[in-house]
TORTIZA-616702 format. One line per 5 residues: for each residue x negated, y, z of C-alpha. Coordinates in pm, 1 decimal, decimal comma. Layout:
! residues N
X Y Z; ...
***
This chain:
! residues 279
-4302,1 1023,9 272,6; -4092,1 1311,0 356,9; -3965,7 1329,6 743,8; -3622,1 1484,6 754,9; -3448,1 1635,5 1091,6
-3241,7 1344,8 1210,5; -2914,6 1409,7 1359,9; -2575,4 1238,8 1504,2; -2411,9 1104,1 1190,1; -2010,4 1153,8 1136,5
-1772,3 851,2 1177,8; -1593,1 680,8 896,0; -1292,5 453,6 912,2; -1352,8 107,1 838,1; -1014,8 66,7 641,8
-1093,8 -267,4 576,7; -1070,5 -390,4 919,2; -1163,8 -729,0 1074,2; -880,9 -961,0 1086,9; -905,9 -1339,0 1006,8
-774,3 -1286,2 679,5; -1066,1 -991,6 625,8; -1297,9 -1209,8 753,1; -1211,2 -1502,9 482,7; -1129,6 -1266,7 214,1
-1508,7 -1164,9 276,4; -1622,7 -1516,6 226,1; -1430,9 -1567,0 -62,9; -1595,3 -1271,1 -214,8; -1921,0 -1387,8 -106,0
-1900,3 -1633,4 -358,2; -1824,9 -1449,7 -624,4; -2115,1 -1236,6 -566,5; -2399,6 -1426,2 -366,2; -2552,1 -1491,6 -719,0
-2599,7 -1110,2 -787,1; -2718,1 -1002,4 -437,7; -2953,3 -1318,8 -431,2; -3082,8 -1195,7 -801,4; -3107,9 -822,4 -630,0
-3320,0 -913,9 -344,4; -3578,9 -1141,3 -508,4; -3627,8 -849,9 -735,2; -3661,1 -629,0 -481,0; -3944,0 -891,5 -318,5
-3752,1 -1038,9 -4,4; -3953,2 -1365,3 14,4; -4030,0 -1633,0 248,8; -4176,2 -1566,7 606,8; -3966,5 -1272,8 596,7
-3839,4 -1125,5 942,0; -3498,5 -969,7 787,8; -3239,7 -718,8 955,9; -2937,2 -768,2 794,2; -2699,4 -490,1 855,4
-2305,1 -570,6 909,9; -2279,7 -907,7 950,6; -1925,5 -959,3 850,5; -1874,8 -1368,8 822,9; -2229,2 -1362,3 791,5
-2308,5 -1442,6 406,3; -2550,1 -1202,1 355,8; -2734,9 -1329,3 694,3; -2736,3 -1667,3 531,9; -2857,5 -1565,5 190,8
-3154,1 -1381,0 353,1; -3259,3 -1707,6 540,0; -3252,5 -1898,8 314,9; -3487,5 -1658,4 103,7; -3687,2 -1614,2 405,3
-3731,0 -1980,4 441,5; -3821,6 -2195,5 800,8; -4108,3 -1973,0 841,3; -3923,4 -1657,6 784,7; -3641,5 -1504,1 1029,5
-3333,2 -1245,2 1000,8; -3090,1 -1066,8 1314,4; -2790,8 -985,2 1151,8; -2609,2 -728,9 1335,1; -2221,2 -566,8 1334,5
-2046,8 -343,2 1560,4; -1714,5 -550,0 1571,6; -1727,9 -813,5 1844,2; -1486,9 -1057,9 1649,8; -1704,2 -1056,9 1326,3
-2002,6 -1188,1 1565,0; -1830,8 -1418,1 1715,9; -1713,5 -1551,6 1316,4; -2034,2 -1542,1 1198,2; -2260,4 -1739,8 1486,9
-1978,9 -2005,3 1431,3; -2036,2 -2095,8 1085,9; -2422,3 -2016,8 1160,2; -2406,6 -2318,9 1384,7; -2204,1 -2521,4 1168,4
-2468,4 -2473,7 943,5; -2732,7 -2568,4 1182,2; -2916,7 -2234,4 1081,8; -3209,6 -2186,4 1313,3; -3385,9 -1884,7 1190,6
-3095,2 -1680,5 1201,8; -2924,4 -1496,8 1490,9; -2663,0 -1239,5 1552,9; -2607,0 -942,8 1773,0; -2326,4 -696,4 1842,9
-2425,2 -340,1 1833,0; -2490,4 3,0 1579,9; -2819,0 -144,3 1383,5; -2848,8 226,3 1314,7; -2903,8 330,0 1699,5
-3037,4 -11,1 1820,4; -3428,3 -110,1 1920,0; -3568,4 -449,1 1849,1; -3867,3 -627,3 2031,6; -4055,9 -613,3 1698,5
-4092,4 -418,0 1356,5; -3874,1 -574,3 1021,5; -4023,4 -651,0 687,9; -3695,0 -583,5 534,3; -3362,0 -418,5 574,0
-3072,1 -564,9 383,2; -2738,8 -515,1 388,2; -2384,4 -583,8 106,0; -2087,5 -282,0 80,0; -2234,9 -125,1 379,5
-2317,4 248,6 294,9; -2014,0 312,0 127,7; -1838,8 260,5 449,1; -2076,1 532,7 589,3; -1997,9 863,7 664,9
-2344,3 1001,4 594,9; -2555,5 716,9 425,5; -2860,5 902,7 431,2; -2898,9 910,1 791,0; -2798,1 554,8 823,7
-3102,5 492,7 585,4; -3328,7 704,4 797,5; -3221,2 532,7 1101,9; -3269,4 172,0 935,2; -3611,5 336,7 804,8
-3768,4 323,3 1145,4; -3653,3 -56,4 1228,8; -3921,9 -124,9 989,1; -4324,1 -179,0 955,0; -4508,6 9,1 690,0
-4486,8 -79,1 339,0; -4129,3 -294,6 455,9; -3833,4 -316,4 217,3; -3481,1 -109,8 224,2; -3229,6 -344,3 -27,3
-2865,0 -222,4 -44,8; -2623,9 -394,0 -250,3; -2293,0 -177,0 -273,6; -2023,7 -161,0 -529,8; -1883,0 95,8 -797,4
-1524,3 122,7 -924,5; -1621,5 400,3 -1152,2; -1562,8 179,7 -1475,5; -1268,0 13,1 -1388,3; -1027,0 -32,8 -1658,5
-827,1 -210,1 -1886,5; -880,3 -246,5 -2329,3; -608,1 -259,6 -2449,7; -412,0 -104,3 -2148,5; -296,1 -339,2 -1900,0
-107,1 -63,3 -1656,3; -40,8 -301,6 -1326,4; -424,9 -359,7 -1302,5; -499,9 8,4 -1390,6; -232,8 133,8 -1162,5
-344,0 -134,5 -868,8; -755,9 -45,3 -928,5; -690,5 351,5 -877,8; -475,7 289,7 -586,8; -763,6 84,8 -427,9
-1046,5 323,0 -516,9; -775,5 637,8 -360,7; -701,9 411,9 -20,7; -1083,8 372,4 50,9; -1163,2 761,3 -72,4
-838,1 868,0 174,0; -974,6 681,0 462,0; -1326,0 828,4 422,0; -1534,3 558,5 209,5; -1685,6 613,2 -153,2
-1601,0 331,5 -371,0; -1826,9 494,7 -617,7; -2168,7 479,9 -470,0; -2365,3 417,7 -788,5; -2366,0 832,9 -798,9
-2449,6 828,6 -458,1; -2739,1 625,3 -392,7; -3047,5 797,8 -578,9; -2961,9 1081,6 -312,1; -2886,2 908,7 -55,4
-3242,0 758,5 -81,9; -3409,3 1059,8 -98,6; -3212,4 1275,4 149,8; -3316,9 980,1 407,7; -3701,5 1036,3 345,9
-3740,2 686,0 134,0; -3865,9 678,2 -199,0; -3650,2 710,9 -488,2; -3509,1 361,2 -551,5; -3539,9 61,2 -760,5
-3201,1 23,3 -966,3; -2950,3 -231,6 -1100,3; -2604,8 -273,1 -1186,7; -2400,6 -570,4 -1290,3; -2050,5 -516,2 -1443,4
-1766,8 -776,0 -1496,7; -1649,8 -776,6 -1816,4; -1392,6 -1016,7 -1986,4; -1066,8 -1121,6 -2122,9; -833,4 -1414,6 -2108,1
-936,9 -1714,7 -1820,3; -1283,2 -1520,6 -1739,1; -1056,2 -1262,1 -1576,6; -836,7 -1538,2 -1297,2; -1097,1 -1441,9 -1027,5
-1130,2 -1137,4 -1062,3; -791,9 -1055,4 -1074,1; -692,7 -1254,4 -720,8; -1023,3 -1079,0 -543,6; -856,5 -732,7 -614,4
-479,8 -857,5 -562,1; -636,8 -930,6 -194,2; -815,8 -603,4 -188,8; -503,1 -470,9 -275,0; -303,3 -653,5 43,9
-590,2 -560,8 289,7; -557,4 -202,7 175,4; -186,9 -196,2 213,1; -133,0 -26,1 534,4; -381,5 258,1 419,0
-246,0 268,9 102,7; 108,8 356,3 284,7; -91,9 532,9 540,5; -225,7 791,4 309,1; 115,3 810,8 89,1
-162,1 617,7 -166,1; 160,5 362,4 -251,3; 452,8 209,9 -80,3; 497,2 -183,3 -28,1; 758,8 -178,7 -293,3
564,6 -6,4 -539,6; 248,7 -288,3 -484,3; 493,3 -562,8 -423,3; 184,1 -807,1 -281,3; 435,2 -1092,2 -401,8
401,6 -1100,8 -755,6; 118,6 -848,8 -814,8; -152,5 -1091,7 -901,2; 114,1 -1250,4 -1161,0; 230,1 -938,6 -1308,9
-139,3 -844,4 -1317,7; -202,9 -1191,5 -1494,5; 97,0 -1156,7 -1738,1; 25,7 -821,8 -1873,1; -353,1 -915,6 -1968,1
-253,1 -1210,6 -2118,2; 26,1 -1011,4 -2328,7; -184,1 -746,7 -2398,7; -443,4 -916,1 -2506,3; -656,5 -653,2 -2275,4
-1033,5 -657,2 -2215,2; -1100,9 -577,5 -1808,9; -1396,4 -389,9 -1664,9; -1447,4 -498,8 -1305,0; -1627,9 -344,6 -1055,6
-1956,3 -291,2 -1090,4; -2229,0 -421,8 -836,3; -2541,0 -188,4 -760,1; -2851,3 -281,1 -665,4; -3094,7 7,6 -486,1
-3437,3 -67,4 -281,6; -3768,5 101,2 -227,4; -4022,6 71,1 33,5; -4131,4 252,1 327,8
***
């Protein structure tokens, strides 16, 4: 396996943030998803007995996904940089009465651990990443030989509407320009072959999963981006993105809702993408 020069990797904004409304919306998305990142890393081979770093806790969903694949006899220290995401996260650990899961505070990137991972995991992390490669690289050495790198990050590059549906067009393109703005790549199915390689792994394992659908199918998908939308308000005005009164938070899920059904329109969602390979 090639050895590249490591070096200090640029910051990126987390435009996201970490509120309590973040920290729910997260968990609400969770459960969209959980089925596809669950189907990702069983493919991938994250099994039981497992000892799992999960990278970015968040509310800790993905922490509790990968114990339960790795089972009582398996293990997983889920770690975030953001204090108040830690503290979220051990709470509904414990209300869960998970034992073979823990949580630390801290750059998993530039952090030791007593022992050597079998797998690195971690959901709509490297987008958020200045340089994902060396993020890889960094995660790369957490881990014993032959151990597993599993990313599950998303793609907005097929977003749209058949026939036309402009308020979810309009509201999708001024979600994928607020991340790009703020420093994130909401299209990281083009970026994760490389980023693989330019971090000394393997090239990757990969899979994507798409929404597609009209008519009811498209009620959850449409209020998961109208609160994508509202977290990314204040870059969206930030980076003269949008103003308030053009998203009008209000009725924007309605409108949103209104014109598909009038339209008769066909969405394409994000897309979920699955990359892993071993070390």
């Amino acid at each position: 396996m090639k050895k590249p020069t490591d070096k200090a990797a640029p910051t990126a904004e987390y435009v996201l943030g970490h509120s309590d409304r973040e920290l729910e919306r997260l968990s609400t998305q969770a459960r969209l998803i959980e089925p596809i990142t669950r189907e990702f890393f069983i493919e991938a081979g994250i099994a039981p007995g497992m000892r799992i770093l999960d990278v970015g806790s968040g509310a800790g969903d993905v922490a509790f996904l990968a114990a339960d694949l790795a089972g009582d006899k398996g293990s997983v220290v889920s770690v975030d940089r953001v204090p108040e995401a830690i503290v979220t996260a051990r709470r509904r650990a414990e209300a869960r009465s998970l034992k073979n899961v823990s949580f630390r505070g801290g750059d998993p990137a530039e952090m030791t651990f007593e022992q050597p991972f079998d797998a690195v995991v971690g959901r709509y992390v490297l987008l958020f990443q200045a340089d994902a490669a060396h993020m890889l690289r960094r995660l790369a050495r957490c881990l014993q030989p032959g151990g597993l790198v599993v990313f599950h990050e998303p793609d907005w590059n097929a977003v749209r509407s058949v026939p036309r549906a402009p308020s979810y067009d309009r509201c999708c393109r001024w979600i994928v320009e607020a991340g790009i703005s703020a420093g994130s790549d909401w299209r990281m199915a083009d970026k994760l072959h490389a980023a693989f390689l330019h971090a000394g792994l393997p090239a990757p394992t990969m899979r994507m999963k798409t929404f597609v659908g009209g008519g009811v199918e498209t009620a959850k998908w449409l209020l998961a981006v109208g609160e994508i939308a509202a977290t990314l308000l204040p870059a969206m005005e930030k980076f003269g993105v949008a103003t308030a009164a053009e998203v009008d938070l209000a009725t924007l899920v309605e409108r949103m809702t209104q014109e598909v059904a009038q339209t008769n329109s066909m969405l394409f969602g994000r897309s979920e993408v699955g990359a892993w390979s071993r070390v």
